[in-house]
N, C-alpha and C positions, 0 to 999 in steps of 0.2 A: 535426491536425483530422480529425474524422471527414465521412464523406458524408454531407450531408444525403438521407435519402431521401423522396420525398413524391409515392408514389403516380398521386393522384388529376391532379398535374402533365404526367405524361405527354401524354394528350390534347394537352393545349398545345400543348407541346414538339415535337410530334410532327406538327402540322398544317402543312398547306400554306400559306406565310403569302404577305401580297399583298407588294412590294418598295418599299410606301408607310412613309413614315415618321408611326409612331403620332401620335406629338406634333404633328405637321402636321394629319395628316389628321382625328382623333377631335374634335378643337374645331368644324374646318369643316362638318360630318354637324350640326350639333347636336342631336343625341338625348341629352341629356347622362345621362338618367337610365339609358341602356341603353351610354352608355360610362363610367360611375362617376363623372363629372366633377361632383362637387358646389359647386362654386364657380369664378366667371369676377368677373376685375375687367378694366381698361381694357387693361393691357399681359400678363397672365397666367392660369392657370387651374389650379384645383386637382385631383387626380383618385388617384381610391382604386387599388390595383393589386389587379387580379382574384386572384392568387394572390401572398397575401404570407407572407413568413415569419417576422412578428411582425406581431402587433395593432396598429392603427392607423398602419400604415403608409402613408404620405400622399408623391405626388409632387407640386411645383409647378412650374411650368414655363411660358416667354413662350412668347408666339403665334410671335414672333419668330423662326426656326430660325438657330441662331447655333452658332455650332462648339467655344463652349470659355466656359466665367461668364466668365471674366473682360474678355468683349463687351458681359454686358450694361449697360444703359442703368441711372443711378439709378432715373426711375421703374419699370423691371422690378425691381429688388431691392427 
């Protein structure tokens, strides 16, 4: 497999990041529009990634911090 190379990534990569956990913390802020988060239901939330490396790429993820799926609760799946 070859390296994906992709520039404009670097920034990212490269910054000083906090030691919070994004998934924790981006629901709790709720700016949803300025953390990508387009969709919240009762137990989860949907959220675009800032730099993805295909189109429409889409995370969902509980409020929940849970350490492995196979914790979560029916209504989370």
């Amino acid at each position: 497999m070859e390296k994906i190379w992709a520039p404009w990534r670097v920034k990212y990569i490269t910054r000083k990041r906090p030691f919070k956990c994004i998934f924790c913390q981006k629901p709790k802020e709720k700016r949803d529009k300025k953390n990508f988060i387009i969709q919240r239901t009762k137990t989860a939330f949907s959220m675009l990634n800032i730099f993805p490396y295909n189109t429409c790429h889409l995370l969902v993820a509980p409020y929940r911090h849970i350490k492995d799926l196979r914790g979560l609760r029916q209504s989370e799946l």
